[in-house]
Gaussian input, Z-matrix of N, CA and C with variables (Angstrom, degrees):
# hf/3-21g

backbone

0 1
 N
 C     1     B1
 C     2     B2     1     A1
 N     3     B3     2     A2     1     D1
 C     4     B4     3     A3     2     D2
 C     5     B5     4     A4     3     D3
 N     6     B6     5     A5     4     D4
 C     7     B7     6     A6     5     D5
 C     8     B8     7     A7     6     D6
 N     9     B9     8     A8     7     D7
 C    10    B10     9     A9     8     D8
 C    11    B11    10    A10     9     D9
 N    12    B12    11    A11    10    D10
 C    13    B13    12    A12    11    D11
 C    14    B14    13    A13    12    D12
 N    15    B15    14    A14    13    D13
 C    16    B16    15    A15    14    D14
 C    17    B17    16    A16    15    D15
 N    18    B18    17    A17    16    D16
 C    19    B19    18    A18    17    D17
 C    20    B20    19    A19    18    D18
 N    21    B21    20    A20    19    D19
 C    22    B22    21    A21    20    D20
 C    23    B23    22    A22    21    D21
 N    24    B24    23    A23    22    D22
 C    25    B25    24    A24    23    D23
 C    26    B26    25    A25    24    D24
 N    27    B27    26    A26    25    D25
 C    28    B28    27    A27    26    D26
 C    29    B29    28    A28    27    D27
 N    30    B30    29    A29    28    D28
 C    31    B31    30    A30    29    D29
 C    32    B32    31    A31    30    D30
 N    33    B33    32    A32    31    D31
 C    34    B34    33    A33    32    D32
 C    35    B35    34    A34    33    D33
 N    36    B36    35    A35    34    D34
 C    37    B37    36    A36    35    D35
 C    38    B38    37    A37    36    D36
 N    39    B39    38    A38    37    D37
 C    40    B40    39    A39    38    D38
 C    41    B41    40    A40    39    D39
 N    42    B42    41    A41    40    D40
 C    43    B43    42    A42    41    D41
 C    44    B44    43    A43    42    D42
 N    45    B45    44    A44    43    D43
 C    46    B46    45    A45    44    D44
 C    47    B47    46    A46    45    D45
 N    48    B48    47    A47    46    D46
 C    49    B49    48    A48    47    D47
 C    50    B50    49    A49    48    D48
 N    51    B51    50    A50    49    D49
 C    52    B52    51    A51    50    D50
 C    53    B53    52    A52    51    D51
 N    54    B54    53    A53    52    D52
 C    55    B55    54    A54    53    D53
 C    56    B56    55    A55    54    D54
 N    57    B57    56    A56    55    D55
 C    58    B58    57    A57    56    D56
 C    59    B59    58    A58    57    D57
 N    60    B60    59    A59    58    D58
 C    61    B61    60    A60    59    D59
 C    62    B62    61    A61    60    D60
 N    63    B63    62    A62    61    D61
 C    64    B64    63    A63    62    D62
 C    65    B65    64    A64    63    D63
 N    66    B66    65    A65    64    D64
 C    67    B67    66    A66    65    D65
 C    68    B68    67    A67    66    D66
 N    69    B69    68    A68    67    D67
 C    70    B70    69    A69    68    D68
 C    71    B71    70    A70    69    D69
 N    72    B72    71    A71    70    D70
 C    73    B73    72    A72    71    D71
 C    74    B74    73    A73    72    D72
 N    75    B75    74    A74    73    D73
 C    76    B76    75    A75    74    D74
 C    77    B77    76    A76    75    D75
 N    78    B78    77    A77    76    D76
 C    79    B79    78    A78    77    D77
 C    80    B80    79    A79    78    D78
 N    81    B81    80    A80    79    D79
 C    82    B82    81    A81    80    D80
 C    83    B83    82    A82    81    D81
 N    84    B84    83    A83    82    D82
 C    85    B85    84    A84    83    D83
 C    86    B86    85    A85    84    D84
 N    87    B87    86    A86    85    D85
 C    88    B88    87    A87    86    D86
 C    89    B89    88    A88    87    D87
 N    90    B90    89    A89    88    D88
 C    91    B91    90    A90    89    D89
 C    92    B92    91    A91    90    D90
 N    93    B93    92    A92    91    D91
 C    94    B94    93    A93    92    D92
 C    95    B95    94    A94    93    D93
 N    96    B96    95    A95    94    D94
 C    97    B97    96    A96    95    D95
 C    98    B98    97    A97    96    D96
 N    99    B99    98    A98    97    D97
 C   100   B100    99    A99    98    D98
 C   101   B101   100   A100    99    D99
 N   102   B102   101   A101   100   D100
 C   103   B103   102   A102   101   D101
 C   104   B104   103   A103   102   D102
 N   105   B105   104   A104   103   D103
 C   106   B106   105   A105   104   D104
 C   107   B107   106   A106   105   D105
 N   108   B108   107   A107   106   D106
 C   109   B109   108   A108   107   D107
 C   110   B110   109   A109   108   D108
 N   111   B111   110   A110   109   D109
 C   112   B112   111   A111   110   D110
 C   113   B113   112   A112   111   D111
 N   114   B114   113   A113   112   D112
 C   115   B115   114   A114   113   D113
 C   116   B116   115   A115   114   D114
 N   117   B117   116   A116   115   D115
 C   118   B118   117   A117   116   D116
 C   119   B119   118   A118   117   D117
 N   120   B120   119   A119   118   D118
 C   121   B121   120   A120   119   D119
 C   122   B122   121   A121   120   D120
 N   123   B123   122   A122   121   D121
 C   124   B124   123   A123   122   D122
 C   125   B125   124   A124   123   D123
 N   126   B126   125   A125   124   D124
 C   127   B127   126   A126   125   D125
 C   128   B128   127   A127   126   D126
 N   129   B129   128   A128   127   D127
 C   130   B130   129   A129   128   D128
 C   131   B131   130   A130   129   D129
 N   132   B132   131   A131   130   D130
 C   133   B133   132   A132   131   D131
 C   134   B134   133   A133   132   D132
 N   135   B135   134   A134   133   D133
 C   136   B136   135   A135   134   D134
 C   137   B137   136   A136   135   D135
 N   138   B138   137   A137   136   D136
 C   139   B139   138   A138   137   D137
 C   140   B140   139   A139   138   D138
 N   141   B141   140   A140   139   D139
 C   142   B142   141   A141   140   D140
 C   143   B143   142   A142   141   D141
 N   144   B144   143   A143   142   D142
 C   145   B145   144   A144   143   D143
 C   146   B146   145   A145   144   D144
 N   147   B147   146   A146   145   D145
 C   148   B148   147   A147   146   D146
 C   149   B149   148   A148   147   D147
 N   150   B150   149   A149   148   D148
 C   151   B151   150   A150   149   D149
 C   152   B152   151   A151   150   D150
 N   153   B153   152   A152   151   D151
 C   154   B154   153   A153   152   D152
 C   155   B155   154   A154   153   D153
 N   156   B156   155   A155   154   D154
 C   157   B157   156   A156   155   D155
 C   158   B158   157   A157   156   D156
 N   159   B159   158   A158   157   D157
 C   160   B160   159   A159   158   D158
 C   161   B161   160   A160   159   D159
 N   162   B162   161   A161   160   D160
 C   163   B163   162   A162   161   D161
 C   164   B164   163   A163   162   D162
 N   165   B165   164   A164   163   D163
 C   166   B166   165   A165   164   D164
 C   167   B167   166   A166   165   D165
 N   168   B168   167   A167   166   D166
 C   169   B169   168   A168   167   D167
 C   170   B170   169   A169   168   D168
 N   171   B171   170   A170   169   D169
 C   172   B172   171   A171   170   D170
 C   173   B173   172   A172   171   D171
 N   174   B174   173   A173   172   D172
 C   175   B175   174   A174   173   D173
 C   176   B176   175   A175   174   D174
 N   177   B177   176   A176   175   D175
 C   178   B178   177   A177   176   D176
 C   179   B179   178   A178   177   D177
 N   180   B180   179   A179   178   D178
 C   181   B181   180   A180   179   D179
 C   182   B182   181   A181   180   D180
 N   183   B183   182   A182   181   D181
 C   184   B184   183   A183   182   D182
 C   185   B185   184   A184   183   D183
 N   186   B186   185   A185   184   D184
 C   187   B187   186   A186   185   D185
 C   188   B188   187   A187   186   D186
 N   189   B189   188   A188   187   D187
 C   190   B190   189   A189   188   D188
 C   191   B191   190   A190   189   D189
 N   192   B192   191   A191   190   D190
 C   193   B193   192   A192   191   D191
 C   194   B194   193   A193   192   D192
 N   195   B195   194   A194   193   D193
 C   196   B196   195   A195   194   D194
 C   197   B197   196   A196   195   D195
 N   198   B198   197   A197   196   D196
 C   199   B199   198   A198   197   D197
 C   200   B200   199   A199   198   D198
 N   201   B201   200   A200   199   D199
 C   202   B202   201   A201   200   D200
 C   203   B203   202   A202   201   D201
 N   204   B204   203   A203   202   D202
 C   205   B205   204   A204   203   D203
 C   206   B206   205   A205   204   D204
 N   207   B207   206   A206   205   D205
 C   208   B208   207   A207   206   D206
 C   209   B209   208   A208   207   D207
 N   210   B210   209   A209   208   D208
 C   211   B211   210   A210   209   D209
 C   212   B212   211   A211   210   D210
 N   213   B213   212   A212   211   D211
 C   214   B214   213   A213   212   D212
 C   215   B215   214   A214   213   D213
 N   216   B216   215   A215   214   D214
 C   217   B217   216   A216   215   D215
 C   218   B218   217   A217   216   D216
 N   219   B219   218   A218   217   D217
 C   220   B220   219   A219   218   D218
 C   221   B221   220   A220   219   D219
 N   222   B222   221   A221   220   D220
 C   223   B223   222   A222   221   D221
 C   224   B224   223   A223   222   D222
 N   225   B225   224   A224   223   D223
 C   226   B226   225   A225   224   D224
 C   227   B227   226   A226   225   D225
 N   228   B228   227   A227   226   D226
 C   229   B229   228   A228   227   D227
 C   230   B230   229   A229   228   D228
 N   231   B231   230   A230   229   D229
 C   232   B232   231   A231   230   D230
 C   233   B233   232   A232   231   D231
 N   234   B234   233   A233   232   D232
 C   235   B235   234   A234   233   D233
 C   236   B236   235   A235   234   D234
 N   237   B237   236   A236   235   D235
 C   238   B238   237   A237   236   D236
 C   239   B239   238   A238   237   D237
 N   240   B240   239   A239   238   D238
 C   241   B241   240   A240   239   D239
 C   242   B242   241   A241   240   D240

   B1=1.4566
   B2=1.5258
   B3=1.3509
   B4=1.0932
   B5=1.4660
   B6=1.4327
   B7=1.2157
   B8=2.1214
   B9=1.3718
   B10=1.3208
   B11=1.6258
   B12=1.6147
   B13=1.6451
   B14=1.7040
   B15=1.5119
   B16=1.4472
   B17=1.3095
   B18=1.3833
   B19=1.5481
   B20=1.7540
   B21=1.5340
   B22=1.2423
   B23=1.6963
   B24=1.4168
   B25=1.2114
   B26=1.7445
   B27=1.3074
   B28=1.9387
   B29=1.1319
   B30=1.2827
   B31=1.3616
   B32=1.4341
   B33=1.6442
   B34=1.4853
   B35=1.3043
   B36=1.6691
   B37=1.1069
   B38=2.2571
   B39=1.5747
   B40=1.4759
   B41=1.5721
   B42=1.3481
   B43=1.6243
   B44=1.2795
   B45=1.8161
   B46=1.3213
   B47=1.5117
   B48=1.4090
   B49=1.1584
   B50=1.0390
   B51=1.2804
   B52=1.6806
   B53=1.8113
   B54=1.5150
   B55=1.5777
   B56=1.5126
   B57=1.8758
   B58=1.2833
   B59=1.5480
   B60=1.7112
   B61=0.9639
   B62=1.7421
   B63=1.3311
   B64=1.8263
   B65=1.8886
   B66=1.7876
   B67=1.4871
   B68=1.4019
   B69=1.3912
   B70=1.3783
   B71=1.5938
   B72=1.5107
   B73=0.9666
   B74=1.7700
   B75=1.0933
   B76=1.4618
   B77=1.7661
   B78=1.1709
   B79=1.6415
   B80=1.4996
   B81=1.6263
   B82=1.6072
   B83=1.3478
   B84=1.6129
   B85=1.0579
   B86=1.7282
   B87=1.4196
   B88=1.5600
   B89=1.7668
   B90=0.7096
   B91=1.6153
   B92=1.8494
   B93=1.2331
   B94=1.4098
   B95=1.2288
   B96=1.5192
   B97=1.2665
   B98=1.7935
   B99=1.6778
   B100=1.4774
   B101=2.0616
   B102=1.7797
   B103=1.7760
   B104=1.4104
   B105=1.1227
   B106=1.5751
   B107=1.7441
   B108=1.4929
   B109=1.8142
   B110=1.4246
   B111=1.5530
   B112=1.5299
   B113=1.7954
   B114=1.1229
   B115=1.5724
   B116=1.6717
   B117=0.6619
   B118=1.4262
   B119=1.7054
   B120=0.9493
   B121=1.4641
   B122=1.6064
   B123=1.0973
   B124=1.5392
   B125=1.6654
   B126=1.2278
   B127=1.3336
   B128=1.8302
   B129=1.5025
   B130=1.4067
   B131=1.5209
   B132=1.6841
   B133=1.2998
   B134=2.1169
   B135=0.9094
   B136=1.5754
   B137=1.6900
   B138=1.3759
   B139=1.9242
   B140=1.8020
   B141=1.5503
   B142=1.0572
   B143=0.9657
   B144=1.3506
   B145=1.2444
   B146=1.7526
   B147=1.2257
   B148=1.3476
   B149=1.5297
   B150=0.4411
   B151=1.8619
   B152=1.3830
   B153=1.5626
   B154=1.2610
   B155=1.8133
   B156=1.2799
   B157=1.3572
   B158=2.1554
   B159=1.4074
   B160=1.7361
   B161=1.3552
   B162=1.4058
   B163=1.2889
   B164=1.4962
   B165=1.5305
   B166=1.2773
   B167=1.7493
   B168=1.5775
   B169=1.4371
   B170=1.6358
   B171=1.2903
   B172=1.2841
   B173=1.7264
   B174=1.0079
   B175=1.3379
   B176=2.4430
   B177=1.0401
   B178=1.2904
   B179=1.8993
   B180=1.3538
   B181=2.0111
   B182=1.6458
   B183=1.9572
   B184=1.2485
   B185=1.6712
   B186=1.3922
   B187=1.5076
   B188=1.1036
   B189=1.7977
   B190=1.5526
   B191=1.5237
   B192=1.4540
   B193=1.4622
   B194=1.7108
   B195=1.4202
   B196=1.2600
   B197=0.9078
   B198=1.8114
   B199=1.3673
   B200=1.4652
   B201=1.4746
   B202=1.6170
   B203=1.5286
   B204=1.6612
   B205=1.7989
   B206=1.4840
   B207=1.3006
   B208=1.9641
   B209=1.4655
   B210=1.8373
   B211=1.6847
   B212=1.8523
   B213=1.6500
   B214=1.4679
   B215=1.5090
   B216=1.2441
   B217=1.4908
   B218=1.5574
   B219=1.1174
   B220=1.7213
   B221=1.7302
   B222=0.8395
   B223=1.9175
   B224=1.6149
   B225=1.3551
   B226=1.7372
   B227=1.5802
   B228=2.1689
   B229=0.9619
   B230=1.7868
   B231=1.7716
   B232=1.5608
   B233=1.6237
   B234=1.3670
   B235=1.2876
   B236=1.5602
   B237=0.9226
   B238=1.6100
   B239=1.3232
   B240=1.3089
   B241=1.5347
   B242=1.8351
   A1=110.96
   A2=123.25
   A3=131.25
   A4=117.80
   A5=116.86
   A6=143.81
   A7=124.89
   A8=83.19
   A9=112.35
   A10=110.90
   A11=112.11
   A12=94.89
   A13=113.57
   A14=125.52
   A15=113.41
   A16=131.24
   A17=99.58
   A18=118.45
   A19=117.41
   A20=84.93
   A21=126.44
   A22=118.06
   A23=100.46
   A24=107.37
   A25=109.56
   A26=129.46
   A27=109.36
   A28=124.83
   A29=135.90
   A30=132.44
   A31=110.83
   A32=108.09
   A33=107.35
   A34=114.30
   A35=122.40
   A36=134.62
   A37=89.45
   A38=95.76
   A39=111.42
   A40=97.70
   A41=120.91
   A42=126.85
   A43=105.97
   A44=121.00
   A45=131.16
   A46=118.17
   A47=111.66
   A48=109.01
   A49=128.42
   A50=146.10
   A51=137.62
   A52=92.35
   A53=120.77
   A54=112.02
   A55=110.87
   A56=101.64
   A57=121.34
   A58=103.00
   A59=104.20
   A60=139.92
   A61=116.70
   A62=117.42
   A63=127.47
   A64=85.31
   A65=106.14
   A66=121.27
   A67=88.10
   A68=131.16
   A69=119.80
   A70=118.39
   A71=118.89
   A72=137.92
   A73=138.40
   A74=99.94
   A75=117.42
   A76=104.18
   A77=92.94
   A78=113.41
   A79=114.47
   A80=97.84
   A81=111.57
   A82=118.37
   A83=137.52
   A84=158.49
   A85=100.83
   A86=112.67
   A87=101.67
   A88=91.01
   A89=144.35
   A90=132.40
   A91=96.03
   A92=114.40
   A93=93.04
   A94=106.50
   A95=160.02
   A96=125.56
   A97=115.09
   A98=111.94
   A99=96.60
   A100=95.41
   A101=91.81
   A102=93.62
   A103=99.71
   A104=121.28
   A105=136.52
   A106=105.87
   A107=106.78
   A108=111.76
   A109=120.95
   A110=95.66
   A111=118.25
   A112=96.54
   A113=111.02
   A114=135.95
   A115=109.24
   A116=114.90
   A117=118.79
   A118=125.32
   A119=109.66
   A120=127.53
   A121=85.10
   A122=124.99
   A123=124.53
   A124=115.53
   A125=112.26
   A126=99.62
   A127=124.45
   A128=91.31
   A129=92.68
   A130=138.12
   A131=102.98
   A132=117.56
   A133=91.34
   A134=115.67
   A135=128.91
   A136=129.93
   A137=92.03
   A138=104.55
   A139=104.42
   A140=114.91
   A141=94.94
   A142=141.92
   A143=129.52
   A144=149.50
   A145=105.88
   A146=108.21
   A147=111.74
   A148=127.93
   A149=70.15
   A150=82.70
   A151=117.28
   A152=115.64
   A153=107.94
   A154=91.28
   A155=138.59
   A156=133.31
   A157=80.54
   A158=90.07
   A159=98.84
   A160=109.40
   A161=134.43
   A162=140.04
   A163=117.25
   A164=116.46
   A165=125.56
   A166=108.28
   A167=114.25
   A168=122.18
   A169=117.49
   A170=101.09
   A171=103.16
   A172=137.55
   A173=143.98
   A174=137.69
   A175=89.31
   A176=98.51
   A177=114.23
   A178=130.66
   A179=72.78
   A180=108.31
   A181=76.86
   A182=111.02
   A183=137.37
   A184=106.82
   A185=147.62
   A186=127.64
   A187=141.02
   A188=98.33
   A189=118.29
   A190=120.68
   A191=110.76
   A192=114.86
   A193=103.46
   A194=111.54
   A195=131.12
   A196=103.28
   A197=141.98
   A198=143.26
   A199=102.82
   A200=100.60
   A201=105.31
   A202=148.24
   A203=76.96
   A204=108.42
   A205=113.84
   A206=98.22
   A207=96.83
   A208=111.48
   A209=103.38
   A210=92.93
   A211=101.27
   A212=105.00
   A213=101.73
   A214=103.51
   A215=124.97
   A216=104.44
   A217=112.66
   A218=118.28
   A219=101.88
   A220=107.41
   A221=108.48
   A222=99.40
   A223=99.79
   A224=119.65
   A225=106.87
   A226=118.02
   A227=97.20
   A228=110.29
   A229=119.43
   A230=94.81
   A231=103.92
   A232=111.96
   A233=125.67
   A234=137.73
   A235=129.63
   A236=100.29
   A237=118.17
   A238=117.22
   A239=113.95
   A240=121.25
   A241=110.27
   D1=-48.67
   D2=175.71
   D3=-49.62
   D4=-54.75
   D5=162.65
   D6=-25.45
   D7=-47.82
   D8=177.35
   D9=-85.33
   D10=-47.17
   D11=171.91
   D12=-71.59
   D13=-34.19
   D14=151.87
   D15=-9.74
   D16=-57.55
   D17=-163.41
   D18=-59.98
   D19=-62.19
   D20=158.07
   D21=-21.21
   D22=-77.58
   D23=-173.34
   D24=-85.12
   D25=-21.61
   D26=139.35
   D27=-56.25
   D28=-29.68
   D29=161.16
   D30=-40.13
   D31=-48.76
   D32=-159.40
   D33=-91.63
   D34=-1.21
   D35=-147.11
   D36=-117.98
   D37=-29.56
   D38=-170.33
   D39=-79.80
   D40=-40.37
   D41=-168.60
   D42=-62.27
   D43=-43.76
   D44=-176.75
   D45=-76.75
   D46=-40.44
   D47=153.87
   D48=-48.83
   D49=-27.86
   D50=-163.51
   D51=-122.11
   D52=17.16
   D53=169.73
   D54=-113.84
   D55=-4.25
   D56=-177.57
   D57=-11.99
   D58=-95.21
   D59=-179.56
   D60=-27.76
   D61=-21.95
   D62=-163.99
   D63=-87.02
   D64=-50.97
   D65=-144.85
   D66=-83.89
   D67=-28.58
   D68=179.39
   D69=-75.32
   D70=-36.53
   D71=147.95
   D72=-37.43
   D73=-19.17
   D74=-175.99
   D75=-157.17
   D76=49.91
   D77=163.38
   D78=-30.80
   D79=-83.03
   D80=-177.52
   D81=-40.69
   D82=-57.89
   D83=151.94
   D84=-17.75
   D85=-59.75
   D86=-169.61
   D87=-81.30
   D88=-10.45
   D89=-171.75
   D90=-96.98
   D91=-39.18
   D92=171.23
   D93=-75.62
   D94=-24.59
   D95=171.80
   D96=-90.57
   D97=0.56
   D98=-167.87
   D99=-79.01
   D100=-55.54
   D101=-179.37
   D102=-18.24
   D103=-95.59
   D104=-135.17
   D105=-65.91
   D106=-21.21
   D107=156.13
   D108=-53.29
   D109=-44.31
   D110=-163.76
   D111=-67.31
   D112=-63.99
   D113=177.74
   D114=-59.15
   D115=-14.54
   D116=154.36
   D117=-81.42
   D118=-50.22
   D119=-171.52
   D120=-73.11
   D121=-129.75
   D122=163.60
   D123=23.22
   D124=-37.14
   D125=167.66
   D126=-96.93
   D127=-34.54
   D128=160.28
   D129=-63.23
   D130=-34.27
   D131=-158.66
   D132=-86.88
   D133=-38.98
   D134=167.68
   D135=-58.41
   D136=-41.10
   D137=167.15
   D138=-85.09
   D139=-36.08
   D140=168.77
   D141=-71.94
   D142=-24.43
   D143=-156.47
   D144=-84.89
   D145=-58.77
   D146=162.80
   D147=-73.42
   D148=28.72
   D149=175.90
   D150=-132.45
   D151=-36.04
   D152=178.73
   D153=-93.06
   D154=-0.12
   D155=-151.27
   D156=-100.75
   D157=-50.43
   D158=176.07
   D159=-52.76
   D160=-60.16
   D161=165.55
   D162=-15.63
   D163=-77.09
   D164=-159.81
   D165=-88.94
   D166=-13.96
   D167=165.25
   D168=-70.89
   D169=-16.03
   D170=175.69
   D171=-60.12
   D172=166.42
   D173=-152.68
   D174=-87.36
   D175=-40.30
   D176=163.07
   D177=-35.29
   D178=-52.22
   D179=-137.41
   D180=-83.27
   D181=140.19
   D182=122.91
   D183=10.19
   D184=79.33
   D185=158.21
   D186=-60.93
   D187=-26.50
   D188=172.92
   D189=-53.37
   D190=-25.19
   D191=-169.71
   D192=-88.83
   D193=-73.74
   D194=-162.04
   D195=21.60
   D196=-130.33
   D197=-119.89
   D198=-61.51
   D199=-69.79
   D200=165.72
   D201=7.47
   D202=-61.57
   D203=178.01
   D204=-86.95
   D205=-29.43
   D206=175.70
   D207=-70.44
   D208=-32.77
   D209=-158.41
   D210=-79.41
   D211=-25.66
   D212=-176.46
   D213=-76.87
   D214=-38.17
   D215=176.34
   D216=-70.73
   D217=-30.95
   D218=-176.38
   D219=-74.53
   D220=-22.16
   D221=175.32
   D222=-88.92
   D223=-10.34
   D224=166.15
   D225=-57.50
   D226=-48.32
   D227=-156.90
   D228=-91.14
   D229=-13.48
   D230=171.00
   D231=-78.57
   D232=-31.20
   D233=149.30
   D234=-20.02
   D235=-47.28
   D236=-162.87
   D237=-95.58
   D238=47.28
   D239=171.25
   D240=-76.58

């Protein structure tokens, strides 16, 4: 398993390397779509997190879950662009 995410991630590390030159070239272009990726995630992964962390902290709310449950739902929900 290990073996395979290795692999994996030179692949992904080899693809970027050889687009160097396209992404340096067309700077602006990658900054208008990375910001607003970035700014997305961060806002999702941050409203979610506390909210479901508020949820289950509550006098109400599930206790068994809390931290747990915020951090896996907020990387569900920062994910999902």
């Amino acid at each position: 398993m290990l073996i395979k995410l290795g692999i994996i991630r030179s692949r992904i590390i080899l693809i970027f390397a050889q687009q160097a030159n396209r992404i340096l070239d067309n700077i602006g272009s990658v900054f208008r779509v990375f910001v607003p990726m970035c700014l997305y995630f961060i806002i999702m992964w941050a409203g979610t997190f506390f909210l479901v962390y508020y949820l289950t902290s509550r006098k109400e709310g599930s206790k068994k879950y809390g931290y747990k449950m915020a951090v896996v739902q907020s990387f569900t929900a920062g994910s999902n662009k």
